[in-house]
One Martini backbone bead per residue (centre of mass of N, CA, C, O) as a GRO file, in nm:
protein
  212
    1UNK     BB    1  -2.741   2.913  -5.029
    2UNK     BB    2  -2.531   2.867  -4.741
    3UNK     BB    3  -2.255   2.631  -4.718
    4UNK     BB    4  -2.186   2.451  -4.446
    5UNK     BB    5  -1.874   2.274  -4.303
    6UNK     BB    6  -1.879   1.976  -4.071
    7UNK     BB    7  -1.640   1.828  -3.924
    8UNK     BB    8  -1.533   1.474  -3.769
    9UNK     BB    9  -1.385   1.252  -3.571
   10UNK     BB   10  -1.229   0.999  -3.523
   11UNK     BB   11  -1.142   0.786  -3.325
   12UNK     BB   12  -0.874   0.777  -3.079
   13UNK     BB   13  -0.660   0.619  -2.828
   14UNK     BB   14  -0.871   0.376  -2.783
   15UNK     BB   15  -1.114   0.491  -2.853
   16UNK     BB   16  -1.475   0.443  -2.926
   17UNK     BB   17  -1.511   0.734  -2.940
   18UNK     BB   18  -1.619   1.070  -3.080
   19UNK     BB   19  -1.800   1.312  -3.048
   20UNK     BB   20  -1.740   1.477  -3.320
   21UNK     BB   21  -1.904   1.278  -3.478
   22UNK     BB   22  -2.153   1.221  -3.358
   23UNK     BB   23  -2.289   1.507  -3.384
   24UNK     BB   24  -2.184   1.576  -3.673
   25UNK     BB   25  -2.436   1.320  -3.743
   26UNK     BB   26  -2.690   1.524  -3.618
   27UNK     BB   27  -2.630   1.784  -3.878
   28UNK     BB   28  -2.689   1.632  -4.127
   29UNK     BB   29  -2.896   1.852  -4.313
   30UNK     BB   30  -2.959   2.078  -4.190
   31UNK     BB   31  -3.157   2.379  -4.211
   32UNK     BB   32  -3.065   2.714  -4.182
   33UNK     BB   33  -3.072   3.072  -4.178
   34UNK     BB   34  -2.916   3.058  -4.504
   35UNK     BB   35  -2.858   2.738  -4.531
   36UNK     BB   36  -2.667   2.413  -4.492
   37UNK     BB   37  -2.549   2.149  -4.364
   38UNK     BB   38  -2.238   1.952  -4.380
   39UNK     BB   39  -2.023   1.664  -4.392
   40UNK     BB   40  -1.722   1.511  -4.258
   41UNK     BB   41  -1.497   1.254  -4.210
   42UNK     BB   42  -1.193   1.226  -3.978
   43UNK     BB   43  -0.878   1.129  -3.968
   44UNK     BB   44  -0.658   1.022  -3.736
   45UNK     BB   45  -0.400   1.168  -3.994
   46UNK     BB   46  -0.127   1.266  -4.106
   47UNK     BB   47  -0.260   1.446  -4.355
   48UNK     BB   48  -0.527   1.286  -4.429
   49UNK     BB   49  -0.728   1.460  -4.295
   50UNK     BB   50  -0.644   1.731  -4.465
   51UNK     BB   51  -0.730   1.575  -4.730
   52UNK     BB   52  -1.003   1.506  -4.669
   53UNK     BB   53  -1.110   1.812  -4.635
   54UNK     BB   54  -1.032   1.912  -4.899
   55UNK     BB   55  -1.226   1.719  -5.081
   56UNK     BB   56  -1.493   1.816  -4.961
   57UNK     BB   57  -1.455   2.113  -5.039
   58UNK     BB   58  -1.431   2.008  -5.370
   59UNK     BB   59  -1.715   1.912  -5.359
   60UNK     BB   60  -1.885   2.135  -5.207
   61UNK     BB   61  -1.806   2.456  -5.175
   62UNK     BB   62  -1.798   2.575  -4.939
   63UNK     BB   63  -1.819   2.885  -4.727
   64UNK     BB   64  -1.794   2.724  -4.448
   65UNK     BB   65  -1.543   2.577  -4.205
   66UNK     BB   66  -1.605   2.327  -3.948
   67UNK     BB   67  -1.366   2.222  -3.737
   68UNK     BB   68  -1.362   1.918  -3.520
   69UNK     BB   69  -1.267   1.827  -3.129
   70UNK     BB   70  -1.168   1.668  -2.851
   71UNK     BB   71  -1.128   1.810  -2.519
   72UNK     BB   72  -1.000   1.712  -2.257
   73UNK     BB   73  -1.095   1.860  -1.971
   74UNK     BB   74  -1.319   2.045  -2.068
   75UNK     BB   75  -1.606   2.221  -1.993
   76UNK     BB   76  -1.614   2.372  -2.271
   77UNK     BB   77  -1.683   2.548  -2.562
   78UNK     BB   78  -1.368   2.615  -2.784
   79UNK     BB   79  -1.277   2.846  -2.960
   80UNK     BB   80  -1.013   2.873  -3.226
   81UNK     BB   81  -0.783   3.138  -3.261
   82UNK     BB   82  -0.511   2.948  -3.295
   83UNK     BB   83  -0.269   2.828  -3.508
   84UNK     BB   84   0.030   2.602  -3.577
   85UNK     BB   85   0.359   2.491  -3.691
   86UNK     BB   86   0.305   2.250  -3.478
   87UNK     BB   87   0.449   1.912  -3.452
   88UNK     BB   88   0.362   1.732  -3.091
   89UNK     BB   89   0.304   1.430  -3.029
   90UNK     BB   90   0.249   1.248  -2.759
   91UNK     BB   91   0.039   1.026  -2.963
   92UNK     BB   92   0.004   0.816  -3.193
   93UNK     BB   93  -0.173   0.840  -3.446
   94UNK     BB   94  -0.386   0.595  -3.646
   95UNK     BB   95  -0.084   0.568  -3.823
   96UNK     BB   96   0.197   0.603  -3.594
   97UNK     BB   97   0.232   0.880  -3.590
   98UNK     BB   98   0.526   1.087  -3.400
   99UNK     BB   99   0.604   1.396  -3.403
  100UNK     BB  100   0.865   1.591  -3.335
  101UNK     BB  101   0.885   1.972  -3.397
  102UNK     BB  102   0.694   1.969  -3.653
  103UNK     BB  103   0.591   2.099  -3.959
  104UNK     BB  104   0.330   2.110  -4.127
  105UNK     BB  105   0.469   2.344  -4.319
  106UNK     BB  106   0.692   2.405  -4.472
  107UNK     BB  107   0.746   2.715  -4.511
  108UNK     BB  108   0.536   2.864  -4.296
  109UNK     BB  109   0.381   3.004  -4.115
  110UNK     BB  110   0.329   3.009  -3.777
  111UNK     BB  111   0.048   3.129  -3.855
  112UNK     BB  112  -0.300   3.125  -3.769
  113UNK     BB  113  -0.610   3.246  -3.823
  114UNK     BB  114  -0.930   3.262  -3.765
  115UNK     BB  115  -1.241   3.332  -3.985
  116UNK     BB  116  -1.418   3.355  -3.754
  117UNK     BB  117  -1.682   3.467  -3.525
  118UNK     BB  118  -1.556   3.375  -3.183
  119UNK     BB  119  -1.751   3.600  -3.027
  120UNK     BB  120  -1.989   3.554  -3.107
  121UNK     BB  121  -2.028   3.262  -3.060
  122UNK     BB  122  -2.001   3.274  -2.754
  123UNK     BB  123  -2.245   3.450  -2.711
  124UNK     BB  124  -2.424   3.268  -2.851
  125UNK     BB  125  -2.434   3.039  -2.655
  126UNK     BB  126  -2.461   3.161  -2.384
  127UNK     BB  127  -2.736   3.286  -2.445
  128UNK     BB  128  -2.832   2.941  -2.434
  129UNK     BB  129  -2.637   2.846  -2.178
  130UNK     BB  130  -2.367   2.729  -2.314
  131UNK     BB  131  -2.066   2.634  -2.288
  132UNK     BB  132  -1.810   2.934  -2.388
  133UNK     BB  133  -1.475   2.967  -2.505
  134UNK     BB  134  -1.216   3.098  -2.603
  135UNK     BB  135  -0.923   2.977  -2.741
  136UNK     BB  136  -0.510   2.960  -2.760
  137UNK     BB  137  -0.513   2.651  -2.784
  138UNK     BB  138  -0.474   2.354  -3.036
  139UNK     BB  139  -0.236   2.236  -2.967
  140UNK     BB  140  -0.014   1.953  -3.135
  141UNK     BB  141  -0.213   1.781  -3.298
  142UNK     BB  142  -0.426   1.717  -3.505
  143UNK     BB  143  -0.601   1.961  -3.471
  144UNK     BB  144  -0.408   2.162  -3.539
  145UNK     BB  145  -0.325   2.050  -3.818
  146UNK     BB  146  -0.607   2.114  -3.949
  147UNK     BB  147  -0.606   2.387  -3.881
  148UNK     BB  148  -0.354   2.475  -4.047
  149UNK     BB  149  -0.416   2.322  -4.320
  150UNK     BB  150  -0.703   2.457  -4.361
  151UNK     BB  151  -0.603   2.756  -4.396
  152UNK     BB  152  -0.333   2.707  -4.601
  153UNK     BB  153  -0.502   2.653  -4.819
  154UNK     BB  154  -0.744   2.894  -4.778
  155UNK     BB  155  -0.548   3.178  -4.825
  156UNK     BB  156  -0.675   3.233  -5.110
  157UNK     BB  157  -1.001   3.156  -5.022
  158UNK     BB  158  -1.346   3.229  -5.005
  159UNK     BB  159  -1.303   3.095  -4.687
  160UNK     BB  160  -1.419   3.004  -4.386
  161UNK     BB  161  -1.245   2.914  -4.084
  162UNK     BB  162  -1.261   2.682  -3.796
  163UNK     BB  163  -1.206   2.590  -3.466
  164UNK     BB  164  -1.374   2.313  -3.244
  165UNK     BB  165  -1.391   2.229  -2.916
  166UNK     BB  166  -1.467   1.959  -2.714
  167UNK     BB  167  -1.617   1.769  -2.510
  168UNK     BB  168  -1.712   1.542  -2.331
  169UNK     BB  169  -1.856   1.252  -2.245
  170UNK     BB  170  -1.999   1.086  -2.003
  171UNK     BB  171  -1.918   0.767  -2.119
  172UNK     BB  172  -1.582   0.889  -2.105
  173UNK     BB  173  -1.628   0.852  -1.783
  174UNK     BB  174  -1.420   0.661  -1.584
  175UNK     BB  175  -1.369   0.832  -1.289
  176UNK     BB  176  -1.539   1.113  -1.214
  177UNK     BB  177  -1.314   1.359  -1.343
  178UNK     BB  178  -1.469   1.467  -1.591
  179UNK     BB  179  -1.525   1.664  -1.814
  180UNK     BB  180  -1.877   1.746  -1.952
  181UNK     BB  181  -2.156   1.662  -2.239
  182UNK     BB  182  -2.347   1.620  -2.403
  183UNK     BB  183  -2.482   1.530  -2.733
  184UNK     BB  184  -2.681   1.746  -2.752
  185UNK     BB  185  -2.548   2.009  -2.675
  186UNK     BB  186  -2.320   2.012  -2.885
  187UNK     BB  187  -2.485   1.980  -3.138
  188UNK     BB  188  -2.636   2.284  -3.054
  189UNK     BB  189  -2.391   2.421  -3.090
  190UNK     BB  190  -2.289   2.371  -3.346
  191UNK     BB  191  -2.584   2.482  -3.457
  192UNK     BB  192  -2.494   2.775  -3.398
  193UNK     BB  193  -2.252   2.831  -3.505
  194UNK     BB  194  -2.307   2.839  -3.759
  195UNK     BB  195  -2.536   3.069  -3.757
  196UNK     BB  196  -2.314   3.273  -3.643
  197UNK     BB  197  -2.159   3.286  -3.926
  198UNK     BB  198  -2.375   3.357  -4.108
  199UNK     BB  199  -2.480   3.643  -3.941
  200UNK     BB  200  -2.137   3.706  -3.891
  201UNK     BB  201  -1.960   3.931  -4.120
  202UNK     BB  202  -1.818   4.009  -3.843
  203UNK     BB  203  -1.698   4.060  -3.543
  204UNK     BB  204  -1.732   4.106  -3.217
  205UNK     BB  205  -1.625   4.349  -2.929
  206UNK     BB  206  -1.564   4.111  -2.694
  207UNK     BB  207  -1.402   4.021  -2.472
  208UNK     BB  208  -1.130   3.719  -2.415
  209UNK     BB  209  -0.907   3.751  -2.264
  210UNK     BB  210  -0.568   3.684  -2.087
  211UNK     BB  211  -0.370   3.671  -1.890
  212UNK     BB  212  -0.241   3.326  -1.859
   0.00000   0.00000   0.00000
């Protein structure tokens, strides 16, 4: 049976809570089929977010892994296509670091590729009503560091892995003005997700490109 870990952020930016943990609390151990997820939640701090991933995965073995984070703005779950390899927080992250266009990896590739197969995922979604869509942009914050700090880890490792976006909680909208979507909703995407990951060990050809 193969083993999917997927991570999910602490609270960070003065914020009570993050969908991304609270999802990720209520997928640890479901069953998939020829798999079965487990969990690990993650610091929004630079590099020891990167170290508590790596520890997870040196603990459990996992064949893929999928790391999630929340992404206020967007309306649709939203696999991530592309790493980069800087660090240009907004917002102090929540060790009070604020690098401005610093490297993640001294002397690393400028990107790195998901190992997911990010549009089987998106259209296993969409059939089953879930707005998703890949995207080529992971920010320059936690979340792309993670992105590429757990890539640059796994570089010469027989382990998938890729991240995904998710939208806001409804309760996390106090203007009336943001995107959001259930907690049962994402956490069902996610578990589509992982069993899409399992199911498919190549990607399958339909576009998802952007004009701009």
């Amino acid at each position: 049976m193969k083993k999917v870990l997927i991570t999910g952020f602490e609270p960070f930016g003065g914020a009570s809570i993050n969908p991304a943990l609270e999802a990720v609390k209520k997928l640890d151990g479901i069953e998939l089929e020829g798999g079965k997820i487990v969990i690990c939640e993650v610091p929004v701090t630079r590099y020891e977010s990167i170290d508590t991933i790596i520890t997870a995965i040196e603990a459990e073995q996992p064949d893929f892994v999928i790391t999630v984070g929340q992404a206020g703005g967007r309306a649709a779950i939203t696999p991530e296509r592309v790493a980069i390899n800087v660090d240009d927080f907004r917002i102090p992250d929540n060790g009070g670091n604020q690098p401005i266009d610093e490297p993640v990896v001294v002397d690393g590739p400028d990107a790195y590729f998901t190992t997911l197969p990010i549009k089987a995922i998106t259209r296993a979604l969409q059939e089953k009503g879930i707005p998703c869509q890949v995207s080529n942009t992971a920010g320059t914050f936690v979340c792309n560091h993670v992105f590429y700090g757990v890539q640059h880890y796994l570089r010469d490792k027989n382990i998938g892995h890729g991240f995904i976006h998710i939208p806001l909680l409804p309760e996390q909208d106090t203007t009336g003005n943001q995107a959001t979507m259930s907690l049962d909703v994402i956490a069902e995407g996610l578990r589509l997700i992982a069993q899409a990951t399992l199911d498919n060990k190549k990607d399958i050809a339909i576009t998802a490109g952007q004009i701009c």
